[in-house]
PDB file as gemmi writes it, atoms N, CA and C in Angstrom:
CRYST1    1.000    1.000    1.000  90.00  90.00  90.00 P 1                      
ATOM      1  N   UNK A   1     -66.763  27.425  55.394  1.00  0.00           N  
ATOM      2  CA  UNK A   1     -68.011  26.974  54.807  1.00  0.00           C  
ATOM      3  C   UNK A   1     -67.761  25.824  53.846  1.00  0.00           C  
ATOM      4  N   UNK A   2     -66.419  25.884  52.819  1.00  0.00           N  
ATOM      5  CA  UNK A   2     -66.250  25.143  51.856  1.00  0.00           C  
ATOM      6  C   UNK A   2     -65.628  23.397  52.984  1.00  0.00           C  
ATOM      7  N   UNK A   3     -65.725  23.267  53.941  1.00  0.00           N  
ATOM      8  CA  UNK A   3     -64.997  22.147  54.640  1.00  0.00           C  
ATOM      9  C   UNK A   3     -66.098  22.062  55.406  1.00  0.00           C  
ATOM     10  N   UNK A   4     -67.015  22.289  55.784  1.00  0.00           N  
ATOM     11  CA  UNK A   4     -68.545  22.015  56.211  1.00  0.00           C  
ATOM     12  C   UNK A   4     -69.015  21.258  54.801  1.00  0.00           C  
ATOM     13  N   UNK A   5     -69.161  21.597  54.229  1.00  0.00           N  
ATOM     14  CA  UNK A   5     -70.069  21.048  52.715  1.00  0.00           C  
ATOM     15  C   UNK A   5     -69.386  20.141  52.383  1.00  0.00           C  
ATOM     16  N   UNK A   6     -67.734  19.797  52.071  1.00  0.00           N  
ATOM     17  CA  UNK A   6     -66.767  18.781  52.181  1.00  0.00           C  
ATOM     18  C   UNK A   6     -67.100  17.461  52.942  1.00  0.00           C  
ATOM     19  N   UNK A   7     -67.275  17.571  54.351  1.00  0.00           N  
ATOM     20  CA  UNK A   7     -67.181  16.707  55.161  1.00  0.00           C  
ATOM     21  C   UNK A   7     -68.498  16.434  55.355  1.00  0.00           C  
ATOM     22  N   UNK A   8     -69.597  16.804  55.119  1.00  0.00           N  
ATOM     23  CA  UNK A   8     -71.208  16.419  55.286  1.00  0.00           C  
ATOM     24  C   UNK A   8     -71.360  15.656  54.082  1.00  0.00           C  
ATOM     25  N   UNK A   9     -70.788  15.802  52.449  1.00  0.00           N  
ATOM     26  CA  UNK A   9     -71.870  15.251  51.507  1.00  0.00           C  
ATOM     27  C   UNK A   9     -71.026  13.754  51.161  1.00  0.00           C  
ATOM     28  N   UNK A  10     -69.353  14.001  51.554  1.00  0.00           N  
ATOM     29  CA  UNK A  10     -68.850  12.252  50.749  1.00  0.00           C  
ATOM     30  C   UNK A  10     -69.188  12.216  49.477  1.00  0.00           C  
ATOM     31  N   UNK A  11     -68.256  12.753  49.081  1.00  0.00           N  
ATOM     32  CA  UNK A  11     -68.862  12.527  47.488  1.00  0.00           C  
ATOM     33  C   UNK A  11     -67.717  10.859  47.141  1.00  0.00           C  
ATOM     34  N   UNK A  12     -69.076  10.453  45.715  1.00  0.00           N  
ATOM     35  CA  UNK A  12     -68.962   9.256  46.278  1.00  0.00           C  
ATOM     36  C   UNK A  12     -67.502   8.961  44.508  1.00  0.00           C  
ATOM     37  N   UNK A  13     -67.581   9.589  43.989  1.00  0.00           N  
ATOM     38  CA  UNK A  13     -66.235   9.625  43.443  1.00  0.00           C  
ATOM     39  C   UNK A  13     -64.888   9.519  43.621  1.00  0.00           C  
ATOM     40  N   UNK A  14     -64.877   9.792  44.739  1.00  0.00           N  
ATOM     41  CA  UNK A  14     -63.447  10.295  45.470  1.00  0.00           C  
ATOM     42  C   UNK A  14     -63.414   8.564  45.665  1.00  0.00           C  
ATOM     43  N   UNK A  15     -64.250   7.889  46.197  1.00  0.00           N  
ATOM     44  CA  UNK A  15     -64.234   6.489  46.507  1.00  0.00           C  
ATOM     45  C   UNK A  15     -63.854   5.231  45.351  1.00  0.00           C  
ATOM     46  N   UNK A  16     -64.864   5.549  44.252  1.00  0.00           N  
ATOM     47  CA  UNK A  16     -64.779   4.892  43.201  1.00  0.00           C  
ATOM     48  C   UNK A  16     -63.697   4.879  42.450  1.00  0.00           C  
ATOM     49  N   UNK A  17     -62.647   6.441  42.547  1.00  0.00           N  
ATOM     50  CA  UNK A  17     -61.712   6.596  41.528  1.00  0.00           C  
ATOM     51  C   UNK A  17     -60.659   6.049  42.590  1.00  0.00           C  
ATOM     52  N   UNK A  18     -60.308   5.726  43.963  1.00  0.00           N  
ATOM     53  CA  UNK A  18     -59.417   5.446  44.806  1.00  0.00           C  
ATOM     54  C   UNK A  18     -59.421   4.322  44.595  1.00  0.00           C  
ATOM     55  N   UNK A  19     -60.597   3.179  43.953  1.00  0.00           N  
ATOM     56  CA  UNK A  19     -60.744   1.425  43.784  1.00  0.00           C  
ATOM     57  C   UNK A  19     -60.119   1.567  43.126  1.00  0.00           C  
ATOM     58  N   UNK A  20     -60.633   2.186  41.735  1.00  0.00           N  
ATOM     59  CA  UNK A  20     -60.640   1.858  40.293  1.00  0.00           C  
ATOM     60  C   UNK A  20     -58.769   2.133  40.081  1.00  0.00           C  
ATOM     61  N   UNK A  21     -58.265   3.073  40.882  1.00  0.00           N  
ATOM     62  CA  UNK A  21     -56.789   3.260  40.433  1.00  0.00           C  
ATOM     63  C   UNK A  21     -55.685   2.390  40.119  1.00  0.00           C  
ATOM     64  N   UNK A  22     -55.687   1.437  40.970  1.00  0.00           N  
ATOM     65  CA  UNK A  22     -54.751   0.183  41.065  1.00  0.00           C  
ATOM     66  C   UNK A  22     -55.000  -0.612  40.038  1.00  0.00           C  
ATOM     67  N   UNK A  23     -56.424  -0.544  39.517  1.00  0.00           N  
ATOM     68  CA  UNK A  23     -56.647  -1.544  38.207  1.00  0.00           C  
ATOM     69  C   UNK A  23     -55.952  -0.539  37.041  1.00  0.00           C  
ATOM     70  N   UNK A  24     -56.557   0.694  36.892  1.00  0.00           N  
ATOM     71  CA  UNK A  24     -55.956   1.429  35.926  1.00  0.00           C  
ATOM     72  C   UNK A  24     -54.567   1.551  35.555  1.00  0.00           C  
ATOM     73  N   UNK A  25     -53.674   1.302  36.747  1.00  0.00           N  
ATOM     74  CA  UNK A  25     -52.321   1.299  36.764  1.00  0.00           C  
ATOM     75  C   UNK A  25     -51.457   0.209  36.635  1.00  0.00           C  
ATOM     76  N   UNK A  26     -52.385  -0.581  36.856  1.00  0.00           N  
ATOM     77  CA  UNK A  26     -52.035  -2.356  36.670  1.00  0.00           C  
ATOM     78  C   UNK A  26     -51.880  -2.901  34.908  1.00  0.00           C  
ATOM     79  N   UNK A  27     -53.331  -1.660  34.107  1.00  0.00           N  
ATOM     80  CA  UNK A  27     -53.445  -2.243  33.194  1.00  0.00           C  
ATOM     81  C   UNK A  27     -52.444  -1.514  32.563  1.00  0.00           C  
ATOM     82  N   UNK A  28     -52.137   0.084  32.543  1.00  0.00           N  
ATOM     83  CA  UNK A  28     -51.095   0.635  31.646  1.00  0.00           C  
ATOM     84  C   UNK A  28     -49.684  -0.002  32.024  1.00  0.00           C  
ATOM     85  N   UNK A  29     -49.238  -0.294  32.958  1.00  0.00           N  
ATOM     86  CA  UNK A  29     -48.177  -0.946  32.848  1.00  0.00           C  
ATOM     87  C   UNK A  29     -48.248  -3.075  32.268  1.00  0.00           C  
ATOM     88  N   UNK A  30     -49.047  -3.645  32.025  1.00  0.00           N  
ATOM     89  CA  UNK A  30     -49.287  -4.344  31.292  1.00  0.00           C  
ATOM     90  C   UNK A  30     -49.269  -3.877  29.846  1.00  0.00           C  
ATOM     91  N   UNK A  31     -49.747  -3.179  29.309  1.00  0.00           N  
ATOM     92  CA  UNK A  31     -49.322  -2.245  27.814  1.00  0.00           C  
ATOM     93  C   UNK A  31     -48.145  -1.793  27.633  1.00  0.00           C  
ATOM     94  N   UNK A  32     -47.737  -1.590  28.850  1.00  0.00           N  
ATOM     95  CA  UNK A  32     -46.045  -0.855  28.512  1.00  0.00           C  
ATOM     96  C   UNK A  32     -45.049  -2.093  28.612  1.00  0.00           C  
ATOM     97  N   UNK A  33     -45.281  -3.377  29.082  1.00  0.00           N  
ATOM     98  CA  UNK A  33     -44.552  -4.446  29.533  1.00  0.00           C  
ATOM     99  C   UNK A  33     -44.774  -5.455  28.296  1.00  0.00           C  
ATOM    100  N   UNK A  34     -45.863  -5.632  28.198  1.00  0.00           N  
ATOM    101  CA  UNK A  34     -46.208  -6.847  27.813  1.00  0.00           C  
ATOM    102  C   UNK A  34     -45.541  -7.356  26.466  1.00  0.00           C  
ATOM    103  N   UNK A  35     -45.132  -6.309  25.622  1.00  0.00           N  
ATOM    104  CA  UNK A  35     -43.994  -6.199  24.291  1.00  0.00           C  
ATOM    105  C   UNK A  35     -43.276  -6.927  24.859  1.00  0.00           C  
ATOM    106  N   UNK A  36     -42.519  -7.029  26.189  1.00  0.00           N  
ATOM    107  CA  UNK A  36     -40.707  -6.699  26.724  1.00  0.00           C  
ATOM    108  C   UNK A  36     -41.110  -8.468  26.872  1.00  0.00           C  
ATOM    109  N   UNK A  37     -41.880  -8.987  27.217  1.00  0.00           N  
ATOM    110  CA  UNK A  37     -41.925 -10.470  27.714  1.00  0.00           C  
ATOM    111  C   UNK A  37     -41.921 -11.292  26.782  1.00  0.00           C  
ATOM    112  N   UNK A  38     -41.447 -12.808  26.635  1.00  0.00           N  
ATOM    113  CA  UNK A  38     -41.711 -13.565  26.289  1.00  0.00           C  
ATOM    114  C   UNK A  38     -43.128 -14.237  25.828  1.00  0.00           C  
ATOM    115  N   UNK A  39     -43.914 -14.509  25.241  1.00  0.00           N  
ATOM    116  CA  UNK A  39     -45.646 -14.969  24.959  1.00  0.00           C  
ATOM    117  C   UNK A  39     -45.770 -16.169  26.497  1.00  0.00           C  
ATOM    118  N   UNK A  40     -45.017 -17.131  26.539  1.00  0.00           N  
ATOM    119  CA  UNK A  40     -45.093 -18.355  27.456  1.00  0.00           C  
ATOM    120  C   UNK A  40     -45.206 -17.383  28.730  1.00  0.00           C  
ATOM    121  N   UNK A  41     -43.932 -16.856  28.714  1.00  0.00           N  
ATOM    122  CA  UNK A  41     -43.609 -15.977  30.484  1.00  0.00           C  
ATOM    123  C   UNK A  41     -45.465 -14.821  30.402  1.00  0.00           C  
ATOM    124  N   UNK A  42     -45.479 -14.149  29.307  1.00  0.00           N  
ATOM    125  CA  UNK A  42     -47.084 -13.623  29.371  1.00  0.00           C  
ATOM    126  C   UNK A  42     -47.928 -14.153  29.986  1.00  0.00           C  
ATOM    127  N   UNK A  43     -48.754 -14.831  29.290  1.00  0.00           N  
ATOM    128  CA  UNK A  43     -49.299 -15.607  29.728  1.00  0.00           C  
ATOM    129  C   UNK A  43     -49.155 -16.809  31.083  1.00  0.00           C  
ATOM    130  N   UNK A  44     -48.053 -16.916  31.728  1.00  0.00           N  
ATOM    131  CA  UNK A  44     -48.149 -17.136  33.149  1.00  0.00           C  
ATOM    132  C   UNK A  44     -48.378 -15.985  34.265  1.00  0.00           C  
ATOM    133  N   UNK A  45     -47.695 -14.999  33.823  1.00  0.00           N  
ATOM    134  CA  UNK A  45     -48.353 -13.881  34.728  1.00  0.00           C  
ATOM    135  C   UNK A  45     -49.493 -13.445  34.430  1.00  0.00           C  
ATOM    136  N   UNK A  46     -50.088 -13.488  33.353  1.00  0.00           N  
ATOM    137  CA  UNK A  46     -51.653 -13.449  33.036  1.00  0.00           C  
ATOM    138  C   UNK A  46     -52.452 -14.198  33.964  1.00  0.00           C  
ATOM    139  N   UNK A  47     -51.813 -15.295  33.898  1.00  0.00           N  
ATOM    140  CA  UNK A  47     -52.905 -16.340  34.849  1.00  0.00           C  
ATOM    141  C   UNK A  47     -52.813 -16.271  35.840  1.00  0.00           C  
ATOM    142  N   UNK A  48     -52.164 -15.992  36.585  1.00  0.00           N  
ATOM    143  CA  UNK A  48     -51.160 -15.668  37.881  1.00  0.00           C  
ATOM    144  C   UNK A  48     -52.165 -14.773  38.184  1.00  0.00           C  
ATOM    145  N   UNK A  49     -52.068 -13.353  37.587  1.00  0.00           N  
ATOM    146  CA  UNK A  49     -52.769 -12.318  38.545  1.00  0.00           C  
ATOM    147  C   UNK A  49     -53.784 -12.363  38.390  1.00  0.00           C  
ATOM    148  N   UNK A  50     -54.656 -12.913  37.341  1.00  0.00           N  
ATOM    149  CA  UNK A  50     -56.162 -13.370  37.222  1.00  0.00           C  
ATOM    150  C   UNK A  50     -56.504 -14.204  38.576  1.00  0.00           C  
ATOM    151  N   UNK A  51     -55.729 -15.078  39.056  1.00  0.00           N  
ATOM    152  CA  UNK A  51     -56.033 -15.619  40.088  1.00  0.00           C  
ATOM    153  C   UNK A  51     -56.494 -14.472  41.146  1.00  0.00           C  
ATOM    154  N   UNK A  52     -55.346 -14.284  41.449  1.00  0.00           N  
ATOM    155  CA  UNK A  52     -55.014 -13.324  42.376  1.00  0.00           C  
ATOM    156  C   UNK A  52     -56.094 -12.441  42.355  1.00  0.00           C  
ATOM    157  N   UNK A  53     -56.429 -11.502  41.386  1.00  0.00           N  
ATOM    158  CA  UNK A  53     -57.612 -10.671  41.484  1.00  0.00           C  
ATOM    159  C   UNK A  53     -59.148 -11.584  42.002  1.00  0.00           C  
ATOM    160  N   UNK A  54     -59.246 -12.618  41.613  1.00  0.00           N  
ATOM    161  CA  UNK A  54     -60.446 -13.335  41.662  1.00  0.00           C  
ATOM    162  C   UNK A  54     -59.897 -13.507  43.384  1.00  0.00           C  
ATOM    163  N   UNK A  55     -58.804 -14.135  43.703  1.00  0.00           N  
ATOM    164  CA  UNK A  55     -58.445 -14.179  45.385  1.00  0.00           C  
ATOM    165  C   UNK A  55     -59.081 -13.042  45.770  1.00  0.00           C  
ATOM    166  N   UNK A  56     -58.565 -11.742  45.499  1.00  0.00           N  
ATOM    167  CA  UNK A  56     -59.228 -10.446  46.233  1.00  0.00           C  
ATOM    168  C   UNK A  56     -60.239 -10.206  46.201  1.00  0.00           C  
ATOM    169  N   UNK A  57     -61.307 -10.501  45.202  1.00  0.00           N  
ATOM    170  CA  UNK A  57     -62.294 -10.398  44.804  1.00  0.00           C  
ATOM    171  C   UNK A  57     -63.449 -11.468  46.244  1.00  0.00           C  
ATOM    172  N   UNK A  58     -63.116 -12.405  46.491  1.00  0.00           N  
ATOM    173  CA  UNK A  58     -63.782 -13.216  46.752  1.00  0.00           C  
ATOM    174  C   UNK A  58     -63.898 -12.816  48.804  1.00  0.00           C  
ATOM    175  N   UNK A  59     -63.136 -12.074  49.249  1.00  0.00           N  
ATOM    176  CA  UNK A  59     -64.085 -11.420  50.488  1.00  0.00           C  
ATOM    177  C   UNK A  59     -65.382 -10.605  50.256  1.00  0.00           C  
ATOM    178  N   UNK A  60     -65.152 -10.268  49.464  1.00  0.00           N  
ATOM    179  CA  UNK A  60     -66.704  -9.384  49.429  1.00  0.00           C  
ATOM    180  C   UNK A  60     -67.713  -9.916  48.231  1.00  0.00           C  
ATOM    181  N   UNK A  61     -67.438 -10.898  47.887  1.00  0.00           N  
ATOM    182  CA  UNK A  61     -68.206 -11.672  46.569  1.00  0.00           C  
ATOM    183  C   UNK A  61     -69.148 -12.606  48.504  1.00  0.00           C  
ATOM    184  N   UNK A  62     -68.377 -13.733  49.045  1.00  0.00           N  
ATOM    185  CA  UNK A  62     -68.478 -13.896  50.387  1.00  0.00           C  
ATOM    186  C   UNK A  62     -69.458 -12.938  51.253  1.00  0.00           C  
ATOM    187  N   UNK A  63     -69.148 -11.884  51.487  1.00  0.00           N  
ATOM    188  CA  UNK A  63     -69.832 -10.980  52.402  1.00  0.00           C  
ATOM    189  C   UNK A  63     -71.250 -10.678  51.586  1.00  0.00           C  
ATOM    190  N   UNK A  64     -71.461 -10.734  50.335  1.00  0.00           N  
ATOM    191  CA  UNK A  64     -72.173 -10.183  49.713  1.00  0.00           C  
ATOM    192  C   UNK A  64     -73.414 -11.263  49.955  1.00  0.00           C  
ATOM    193  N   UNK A  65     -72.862 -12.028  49.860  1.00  0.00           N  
ATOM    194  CA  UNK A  65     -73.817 -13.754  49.724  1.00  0.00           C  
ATOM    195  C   UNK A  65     -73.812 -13.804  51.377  1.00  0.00           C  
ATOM    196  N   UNK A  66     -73.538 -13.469  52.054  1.00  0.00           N  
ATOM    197  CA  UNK A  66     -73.571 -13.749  53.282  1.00  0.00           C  
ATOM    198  C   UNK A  66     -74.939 -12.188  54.017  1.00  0.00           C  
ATOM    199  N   UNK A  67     -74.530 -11.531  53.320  1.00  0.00           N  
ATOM    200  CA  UNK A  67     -75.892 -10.359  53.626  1.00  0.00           C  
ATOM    201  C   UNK A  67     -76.884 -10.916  53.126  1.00  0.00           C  
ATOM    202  N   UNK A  68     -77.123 -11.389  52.080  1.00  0.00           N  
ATOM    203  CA  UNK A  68     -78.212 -11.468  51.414  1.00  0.00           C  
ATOM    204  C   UNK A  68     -78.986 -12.883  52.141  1.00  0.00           C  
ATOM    205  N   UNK A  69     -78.377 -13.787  52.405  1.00  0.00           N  
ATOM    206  CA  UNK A  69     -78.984 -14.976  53.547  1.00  0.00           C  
ATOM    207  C   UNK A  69     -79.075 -14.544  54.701  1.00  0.00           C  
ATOM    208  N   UNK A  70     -78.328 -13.812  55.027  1.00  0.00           N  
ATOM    209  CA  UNK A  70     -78.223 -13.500  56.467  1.00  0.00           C  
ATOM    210  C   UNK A  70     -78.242 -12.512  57.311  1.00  0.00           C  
ATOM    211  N   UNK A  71     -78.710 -11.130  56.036  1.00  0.00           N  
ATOM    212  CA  UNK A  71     -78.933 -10.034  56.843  1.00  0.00           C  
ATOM    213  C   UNK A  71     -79.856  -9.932  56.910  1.00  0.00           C  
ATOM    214  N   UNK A  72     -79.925  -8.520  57.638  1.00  0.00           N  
ATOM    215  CA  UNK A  72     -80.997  -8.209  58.240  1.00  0.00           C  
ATOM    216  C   UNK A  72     -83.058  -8.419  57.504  1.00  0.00           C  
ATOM    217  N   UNK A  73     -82.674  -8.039  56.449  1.00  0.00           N  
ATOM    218  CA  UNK A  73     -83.471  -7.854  55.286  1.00  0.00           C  
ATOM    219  C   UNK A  73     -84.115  -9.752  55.039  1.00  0.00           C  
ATOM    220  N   UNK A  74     -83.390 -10.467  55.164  1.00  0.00           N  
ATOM    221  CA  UNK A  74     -83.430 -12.128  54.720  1.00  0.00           C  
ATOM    222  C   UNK A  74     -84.351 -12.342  55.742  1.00  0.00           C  
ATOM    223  N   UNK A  75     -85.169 -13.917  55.369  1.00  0.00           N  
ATOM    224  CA  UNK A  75     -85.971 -14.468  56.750  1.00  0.00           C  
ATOM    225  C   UNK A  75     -84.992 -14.576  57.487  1.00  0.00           C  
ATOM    226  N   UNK A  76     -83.793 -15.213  57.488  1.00  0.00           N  
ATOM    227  CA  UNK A  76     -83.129 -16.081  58.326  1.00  0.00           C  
ATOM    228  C   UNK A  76     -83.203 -14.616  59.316  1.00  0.00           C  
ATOM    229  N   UNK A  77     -82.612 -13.353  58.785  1.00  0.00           N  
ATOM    230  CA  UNK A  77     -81.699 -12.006  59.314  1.00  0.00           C  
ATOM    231  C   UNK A  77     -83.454 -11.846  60.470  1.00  0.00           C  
ATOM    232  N   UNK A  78     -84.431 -11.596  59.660  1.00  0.00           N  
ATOM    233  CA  UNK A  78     -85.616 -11.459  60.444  1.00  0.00           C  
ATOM    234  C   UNK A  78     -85.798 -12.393  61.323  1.00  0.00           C  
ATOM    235  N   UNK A  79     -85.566 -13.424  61.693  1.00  0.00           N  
ATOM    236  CA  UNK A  79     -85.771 -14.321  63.041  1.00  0.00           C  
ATOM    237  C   UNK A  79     -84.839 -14.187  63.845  1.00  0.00           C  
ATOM    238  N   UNK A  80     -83.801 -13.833  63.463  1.00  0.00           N  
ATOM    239  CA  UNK A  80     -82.560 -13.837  64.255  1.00  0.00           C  
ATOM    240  C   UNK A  80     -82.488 -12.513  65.284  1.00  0.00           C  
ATOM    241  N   UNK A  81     -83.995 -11.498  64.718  1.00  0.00           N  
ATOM    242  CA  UNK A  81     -83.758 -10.740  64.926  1.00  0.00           C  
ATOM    243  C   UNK A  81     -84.765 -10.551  66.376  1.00  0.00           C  
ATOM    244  N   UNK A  82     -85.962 -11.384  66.011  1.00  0.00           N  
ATOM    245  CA  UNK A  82     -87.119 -11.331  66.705  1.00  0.00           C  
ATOM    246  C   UNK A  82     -86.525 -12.455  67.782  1.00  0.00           C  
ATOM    247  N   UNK A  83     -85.662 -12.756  67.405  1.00  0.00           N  
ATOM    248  CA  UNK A  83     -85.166 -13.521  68.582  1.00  0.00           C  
ATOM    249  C   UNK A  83     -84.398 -13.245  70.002  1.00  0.00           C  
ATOM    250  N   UNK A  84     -83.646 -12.100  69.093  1.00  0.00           N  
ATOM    251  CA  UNK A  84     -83.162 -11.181  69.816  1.00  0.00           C  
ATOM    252  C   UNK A  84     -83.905 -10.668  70.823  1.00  0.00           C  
ATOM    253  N   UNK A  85     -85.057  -9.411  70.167  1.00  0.00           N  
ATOM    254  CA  UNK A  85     -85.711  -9.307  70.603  1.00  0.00           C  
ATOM    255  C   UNK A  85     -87.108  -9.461  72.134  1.00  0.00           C  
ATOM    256  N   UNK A  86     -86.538 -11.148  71.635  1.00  0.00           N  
ATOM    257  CA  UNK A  86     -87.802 -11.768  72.474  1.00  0.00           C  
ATOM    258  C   UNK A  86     -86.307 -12.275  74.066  1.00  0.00           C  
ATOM    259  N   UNK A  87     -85.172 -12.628  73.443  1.00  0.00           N  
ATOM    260  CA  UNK A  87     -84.193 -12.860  74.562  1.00  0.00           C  
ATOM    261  C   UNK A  87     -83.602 -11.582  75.361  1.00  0.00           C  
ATOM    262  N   UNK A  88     -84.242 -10.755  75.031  1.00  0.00           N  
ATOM    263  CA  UNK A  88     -83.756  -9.209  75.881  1.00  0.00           C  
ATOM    264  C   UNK A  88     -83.425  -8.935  77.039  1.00  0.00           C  
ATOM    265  N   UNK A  89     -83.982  -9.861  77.934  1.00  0.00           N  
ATOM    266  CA  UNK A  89     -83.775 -10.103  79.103  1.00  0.00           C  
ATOM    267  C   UNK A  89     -85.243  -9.741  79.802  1.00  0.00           C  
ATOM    268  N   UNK A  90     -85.911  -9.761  79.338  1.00  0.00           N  
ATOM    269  CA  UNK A  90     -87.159  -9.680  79.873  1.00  0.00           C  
ATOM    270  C   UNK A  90     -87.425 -11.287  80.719  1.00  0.00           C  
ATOM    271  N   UNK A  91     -87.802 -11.379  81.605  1.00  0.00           N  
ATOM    272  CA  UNK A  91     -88.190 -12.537  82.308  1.00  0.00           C  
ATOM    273  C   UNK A  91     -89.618 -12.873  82.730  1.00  0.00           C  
ATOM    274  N   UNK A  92     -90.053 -13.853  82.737  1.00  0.00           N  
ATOM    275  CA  UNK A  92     -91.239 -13.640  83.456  1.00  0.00           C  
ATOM    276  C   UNK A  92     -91.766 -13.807  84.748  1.00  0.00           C  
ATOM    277  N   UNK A  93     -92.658 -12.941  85.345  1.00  0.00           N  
ATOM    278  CA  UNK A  93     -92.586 -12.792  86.613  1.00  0.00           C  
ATOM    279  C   UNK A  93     -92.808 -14.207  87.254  1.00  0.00           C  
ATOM    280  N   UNK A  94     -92.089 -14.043  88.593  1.00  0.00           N  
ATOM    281  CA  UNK A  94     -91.861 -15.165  89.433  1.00  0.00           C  
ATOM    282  C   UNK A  94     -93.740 -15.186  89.882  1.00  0.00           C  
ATOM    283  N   UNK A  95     -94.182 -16.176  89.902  1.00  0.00           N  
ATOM    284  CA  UNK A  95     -95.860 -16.479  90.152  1.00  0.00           C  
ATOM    285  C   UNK A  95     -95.624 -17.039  91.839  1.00  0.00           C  
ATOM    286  N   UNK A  96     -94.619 -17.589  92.535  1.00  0.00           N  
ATOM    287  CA  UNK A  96     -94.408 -18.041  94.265  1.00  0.00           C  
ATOM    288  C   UNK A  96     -95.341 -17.529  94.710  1.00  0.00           C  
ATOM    289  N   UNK A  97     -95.547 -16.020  94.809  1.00  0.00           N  
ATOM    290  CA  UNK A  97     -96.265 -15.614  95.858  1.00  0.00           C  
ATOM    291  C   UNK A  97     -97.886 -16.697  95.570  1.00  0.00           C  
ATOM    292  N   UNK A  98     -98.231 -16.075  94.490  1.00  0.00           N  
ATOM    293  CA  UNK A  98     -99.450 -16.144  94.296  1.00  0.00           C  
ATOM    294  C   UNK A  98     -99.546 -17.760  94.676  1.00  0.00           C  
ATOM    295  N   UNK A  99     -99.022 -18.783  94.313  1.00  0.00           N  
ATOM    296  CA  UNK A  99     -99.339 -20.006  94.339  1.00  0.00           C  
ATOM    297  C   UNK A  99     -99.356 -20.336  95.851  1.00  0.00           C  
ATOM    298  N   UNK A 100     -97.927 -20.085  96.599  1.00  0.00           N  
ATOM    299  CA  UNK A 100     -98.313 -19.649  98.119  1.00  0.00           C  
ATOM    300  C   UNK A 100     -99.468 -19.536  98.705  1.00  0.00           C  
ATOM    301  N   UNK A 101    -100.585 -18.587  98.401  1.00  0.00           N  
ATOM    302  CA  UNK A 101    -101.603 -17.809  98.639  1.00  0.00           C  
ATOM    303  C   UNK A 101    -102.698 -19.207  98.401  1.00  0.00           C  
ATOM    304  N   UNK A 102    -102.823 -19.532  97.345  1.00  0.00           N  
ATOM    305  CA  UNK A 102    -103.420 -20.342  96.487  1.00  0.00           C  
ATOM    306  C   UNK A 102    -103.561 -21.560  97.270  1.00  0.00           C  
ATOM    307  N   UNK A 103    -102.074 -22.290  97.949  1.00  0.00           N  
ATOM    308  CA  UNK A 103    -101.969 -23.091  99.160  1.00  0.00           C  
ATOM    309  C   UNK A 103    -102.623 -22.934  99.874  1.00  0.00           C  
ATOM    310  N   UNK A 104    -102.389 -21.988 100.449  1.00  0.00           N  
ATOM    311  CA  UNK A 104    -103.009 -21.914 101.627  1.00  0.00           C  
ATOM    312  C   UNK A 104    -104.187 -21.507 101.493  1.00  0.00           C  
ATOM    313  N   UNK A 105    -105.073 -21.123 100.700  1.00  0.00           N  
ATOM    314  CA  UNK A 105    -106.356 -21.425 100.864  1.00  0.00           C  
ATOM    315  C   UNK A 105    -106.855 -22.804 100.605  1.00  0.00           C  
ATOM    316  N   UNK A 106    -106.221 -23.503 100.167  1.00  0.00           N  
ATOM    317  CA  UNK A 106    -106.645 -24.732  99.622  1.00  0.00           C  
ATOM    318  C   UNK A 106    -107.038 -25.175  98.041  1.00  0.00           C  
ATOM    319  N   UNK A 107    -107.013 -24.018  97.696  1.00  0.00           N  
ATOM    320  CA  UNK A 107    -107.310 -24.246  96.060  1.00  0.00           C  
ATOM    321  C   UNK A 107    -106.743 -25.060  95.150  1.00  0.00           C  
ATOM    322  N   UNK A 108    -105.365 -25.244  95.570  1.00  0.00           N  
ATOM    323  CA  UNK A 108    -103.937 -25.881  94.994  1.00  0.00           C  
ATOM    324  C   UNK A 108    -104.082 -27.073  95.653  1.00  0.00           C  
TER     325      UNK A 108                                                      
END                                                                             
């Protein structure tokens, strides 16, 4: 019962504390280091991994700005969608016969 209730709800902690860890561990060993360094040598790895985090940061900074123009929810995401929609493969019927018919009575 307890692994039914487990696997249905995702609790959403388990997620947040699995991000948040690598920063947490990043920063206590910066507290435990940062005495042992030089101020100059500091401050280049300061800047260094500031980069770096802003590097990681910037796929989903990207994706984020890219939903919001372009998903589903956006005009653009809504035409793209009705477009879809309308290209489904629906065709429209072949009219030959009828115009055929139309010939040959003379109407055409």
């Amino acid at each position: 019962m307890a692994d039914e209730y487990y696997e249905t709800t995702n609790p959403a902690w388990i997620e947040n504390s699995a991000l948040t860890a690598p920063a947490l561990l990043g920063a206590a060993a910066g507290l435990l280091l940062g005495d042992l360094m030089h101020p100059s040598a500091r401050r280049g790895v300061g800047i260094g991994l500031g980069v770096l985090g802003v590097a990681a940061l910037l796929p989903f900074v990207v994706g984020g700005v890219t939903g919001l123009v372009a998903g589903p929810r956006s005009k653009f995401g809504v035409r793209r969608n009705i477009q879809r929609i309308r290209d489904a493969g629906i065709v429209a019927p072949a009219y030959d016969d009828v115009e055929e018919e139309l010939r040959e009575q003379g109407l055409i």
